[in-house]
N, C-alpha and C positions, 0 to 999 in steps of 0.2 A: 683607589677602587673600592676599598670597604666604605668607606665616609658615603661614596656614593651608593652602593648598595643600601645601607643603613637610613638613608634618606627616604628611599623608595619603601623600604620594609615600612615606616613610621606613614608615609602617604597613604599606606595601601590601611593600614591600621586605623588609622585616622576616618575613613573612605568606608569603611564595613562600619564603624562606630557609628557616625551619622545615619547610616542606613536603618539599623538596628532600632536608634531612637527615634526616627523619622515613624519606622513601622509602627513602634508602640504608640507612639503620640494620637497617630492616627487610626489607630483600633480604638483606642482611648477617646477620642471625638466622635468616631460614628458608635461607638455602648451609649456617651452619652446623648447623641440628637437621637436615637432610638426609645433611648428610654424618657423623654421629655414629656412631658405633661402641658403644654404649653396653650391656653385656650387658643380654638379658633372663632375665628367672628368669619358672617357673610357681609359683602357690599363695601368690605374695606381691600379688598383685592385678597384676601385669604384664601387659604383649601376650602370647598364647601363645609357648615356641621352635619356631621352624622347622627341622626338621633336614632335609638335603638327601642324605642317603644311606643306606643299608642299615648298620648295625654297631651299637654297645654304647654309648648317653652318659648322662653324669649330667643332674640335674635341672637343668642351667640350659644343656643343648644342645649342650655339648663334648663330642667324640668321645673316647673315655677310649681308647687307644691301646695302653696297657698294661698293662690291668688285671689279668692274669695274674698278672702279679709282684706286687699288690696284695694280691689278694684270696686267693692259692694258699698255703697254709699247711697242714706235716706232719698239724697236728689236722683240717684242714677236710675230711671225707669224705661230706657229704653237698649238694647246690646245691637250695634253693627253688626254682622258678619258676613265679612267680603271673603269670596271665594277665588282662589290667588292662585297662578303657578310660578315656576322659578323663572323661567323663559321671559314672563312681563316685569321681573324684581327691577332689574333698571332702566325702567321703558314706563308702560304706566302705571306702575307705583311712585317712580316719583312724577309722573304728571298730576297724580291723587292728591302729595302731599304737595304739590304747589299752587293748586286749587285749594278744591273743599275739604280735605283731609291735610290741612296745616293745623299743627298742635296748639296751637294758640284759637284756631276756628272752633275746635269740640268742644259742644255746649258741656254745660254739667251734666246736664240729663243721660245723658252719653254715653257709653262704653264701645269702644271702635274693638272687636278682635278680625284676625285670618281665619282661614284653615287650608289646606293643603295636604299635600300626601307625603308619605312618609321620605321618599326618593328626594323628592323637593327639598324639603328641609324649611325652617321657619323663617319667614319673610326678615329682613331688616328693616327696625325702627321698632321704636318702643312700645309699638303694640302685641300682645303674645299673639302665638298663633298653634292653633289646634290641629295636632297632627295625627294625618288617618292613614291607616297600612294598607293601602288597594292599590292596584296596577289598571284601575280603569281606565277606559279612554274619554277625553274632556267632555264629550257629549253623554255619558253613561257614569253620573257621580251617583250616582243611587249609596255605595258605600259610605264614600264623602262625605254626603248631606245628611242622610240618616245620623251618623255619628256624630256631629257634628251637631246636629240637632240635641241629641240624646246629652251630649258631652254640657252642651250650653244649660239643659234643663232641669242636671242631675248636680251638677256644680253651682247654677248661679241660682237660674229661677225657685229651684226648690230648696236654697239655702234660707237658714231663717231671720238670718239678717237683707236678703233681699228686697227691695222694693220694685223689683225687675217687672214691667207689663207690657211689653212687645221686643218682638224680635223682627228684624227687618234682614235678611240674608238679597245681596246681590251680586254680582260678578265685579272682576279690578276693570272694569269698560264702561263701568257706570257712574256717573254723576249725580251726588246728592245731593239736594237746598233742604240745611236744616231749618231754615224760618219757615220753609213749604214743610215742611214733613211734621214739624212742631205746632200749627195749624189743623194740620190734616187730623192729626191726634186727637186733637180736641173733641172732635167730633162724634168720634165712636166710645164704646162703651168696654173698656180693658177686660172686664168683668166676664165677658161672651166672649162665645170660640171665635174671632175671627181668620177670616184666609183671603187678603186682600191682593190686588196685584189688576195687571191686565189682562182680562178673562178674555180676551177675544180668541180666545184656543179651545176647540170644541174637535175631540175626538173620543174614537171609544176605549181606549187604551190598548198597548202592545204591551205582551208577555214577552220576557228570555224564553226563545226557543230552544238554549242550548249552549251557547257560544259566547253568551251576555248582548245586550239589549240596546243598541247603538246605531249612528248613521252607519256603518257599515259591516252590521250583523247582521243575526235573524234575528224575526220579531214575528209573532201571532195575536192576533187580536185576542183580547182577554174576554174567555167565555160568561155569558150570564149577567152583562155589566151593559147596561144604556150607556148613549151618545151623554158625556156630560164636559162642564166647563172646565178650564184648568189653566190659571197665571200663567201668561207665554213668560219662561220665566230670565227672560235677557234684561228685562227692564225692574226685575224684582220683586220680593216676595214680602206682603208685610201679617205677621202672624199673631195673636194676643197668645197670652201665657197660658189659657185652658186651651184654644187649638195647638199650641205645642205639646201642651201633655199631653194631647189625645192623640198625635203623633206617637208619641214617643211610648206611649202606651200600647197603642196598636204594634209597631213595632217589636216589643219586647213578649206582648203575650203570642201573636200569631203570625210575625212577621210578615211587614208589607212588601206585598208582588213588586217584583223586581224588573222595572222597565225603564222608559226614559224617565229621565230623572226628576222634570215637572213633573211629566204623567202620574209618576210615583205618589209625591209630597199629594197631590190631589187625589186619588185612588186611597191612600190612609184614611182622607180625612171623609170620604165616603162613605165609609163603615158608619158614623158617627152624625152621618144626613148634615155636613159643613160643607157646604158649597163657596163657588169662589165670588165674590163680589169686589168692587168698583167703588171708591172714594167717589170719584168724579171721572170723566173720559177723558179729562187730561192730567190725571195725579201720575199716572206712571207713562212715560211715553217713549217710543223708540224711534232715534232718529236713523234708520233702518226703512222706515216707511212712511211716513206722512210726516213727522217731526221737522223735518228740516225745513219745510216751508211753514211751519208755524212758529218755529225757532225765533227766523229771520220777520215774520208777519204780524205775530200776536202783538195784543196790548201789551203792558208791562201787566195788571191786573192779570191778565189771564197767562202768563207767563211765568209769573210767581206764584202762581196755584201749581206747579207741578213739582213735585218731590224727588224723582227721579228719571233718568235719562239713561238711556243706554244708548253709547255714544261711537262710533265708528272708529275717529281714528282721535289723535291724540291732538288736534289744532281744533278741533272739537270741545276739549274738557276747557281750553282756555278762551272760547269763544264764549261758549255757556256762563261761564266763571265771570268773565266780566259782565254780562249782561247785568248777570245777579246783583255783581256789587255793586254796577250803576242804579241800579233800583234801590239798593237798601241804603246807596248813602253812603258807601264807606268806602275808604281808600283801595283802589284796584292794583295788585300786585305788578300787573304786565301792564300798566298806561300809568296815567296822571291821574292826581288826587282827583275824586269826584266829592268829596265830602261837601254836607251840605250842614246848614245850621240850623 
């Protein structure tokens, strides 16, 4: 009887022991996954990053400090900045990078950045991206752009090692031909304020009435201000480096009225008598409205005069995309070699 008592006593002993170290073990594994420092990345299936302030990070949440010195190069005279949300990161972003935004396509001239909001967090892929603290709604980036503006002009264009003379801001729906836009360049004069784009938008401007300034707020037409012109801005915006500062200036001295968000960028540069003018009527075009039958109709010549496209859906960027590299002669990523000699 005792032997077998004594069996049990040692069971029961043994049974509390396990327990005891089981517990510690495992307070001991959640202090440490608690206190883990562990980076996160976006687009690799991770937790989103969190970023905690207003400036320029790469895709995995670091605040890039000095990208200046990075990215600033004698050849580099012209900055992207595509305007992004989280919602299109695995959609058309990468329809971007498998078109015209493949890292081997960016000329030298070049500089591709985002920007985005703070909630968003920075795009993935090795372009940084400029992050802005607003809760706007997609139609009212007035914050957004402004900063973003401001961020590009205070950082790159007015650094002294810059060679920067245009900025070109468009939306992640847009398709660019940089042999069309490196052409188009040519033509103007970096030196003058320009504010290029598709002016066929003529209104008189809407103020925030209150609530912020959107398709579905209030808005009031803005007192003492003529019918004038202003980039529809879906198809893109192209800016030389004195009408950015004169942006960015207006901006900082007297703050520009806060409406829709083209309306805005054009309403700035009014102050300063820069109105919006036209490269040509097919450098910026949106397949939205009349593009799609000249998409499918035009010459190649008149085809490859246009720079940018604002593009609908996403069988679009790769319809575009081969046109172009059948024209330029170069191997098409979605068909057979077109190369010619």
């Amino acid at each position: 009887m005792i032997p077998i008592v004594g069996i049990w006593l040692f069971a029961l002993s043994f049974f509390i022991l396990v327990l005891v170290v089981g517990s510690t073990g495992e307070a001991e594994l959640h202090a440490s996954s608690s206190n883990s420092t562990v980076p996160e990345t976006r687009g690799h299936h991770h937790k989103p990053v969190v970023v905690r302030s207003v400036g320029i990070y790469d895709e995995h949440g670091i605040l890039v400090s000095d990208l200046a010195a990075k990215l600033l190069t004698p050849t580099r005279t012209v900055l992207i900045l595509i305007h992004i949300a989280k919602k299109h990161y695995h959609t058309r972003l990468l329809t971007l990078r498998e078109t015209w935004l493949q890292d081997h396509s960016i000329p030298e001239w070049a500089t591709v950045m985002f920007y985005t909001t703070k909630e968003d967090g920075p795009a993935p892929g090795i372009s940084p991206t400029i992050i802005v603290d607003t809760n706007e709604k997609p139609h009212d980036g007035n914050e957004q752009i402004l900063s973003a503006f401001r961020i590009s002009y205070e950082q790159f264009f007015a650094h002294t090692n810059s060679n920067l003379k245009w900025l070109i801001k468009i939306d992640d729906d847009s398709y660019l031909s940089w042999n069309a836009l490196e052409k188009a360049l040519q033509t103007k004069d970096a030196n003058k304020p320009h504010y290029v784009g598709d002016c066929d938008c003529v209104s008189p401007g809407w103020q925030d009435a209150g609530r912020g300034c959107g398709i579905d707020f209030d808005c009031k037409p803005l007192e003492d201000v003529p019918i004038f012109k202003y980039v529809c801005g879906g198809s893109g915006v192209l800016l030389s480096k004195p009408a950015l500062k004169l942006i960015v200036r207006e901006e900082v001295n007297r703050r520009c009225i806060r409406t829709l968000e083209d309306i805005t960028v054009a309403h700035c540069l009014l102050a300063s008598n820069v109105q919006c003018t036209e490269m040509s009527f097919t450098a910026f075009l949106s397949l939205k409205t009349f593009g799609q039958k000249f998409m499918h109709t035009s010459s190649d010549v008149d085809f490859a005069k246009v720079c940018i496209w604002e593009v609908t859906n996403i069988h679009e960027f790769h319809l575009l995309h081969d046109r172009y590299m059948k024209i330029l002669g170069t191997q098409s990523p979605s068909g057979n070699s077109t190369q010619t000699s």
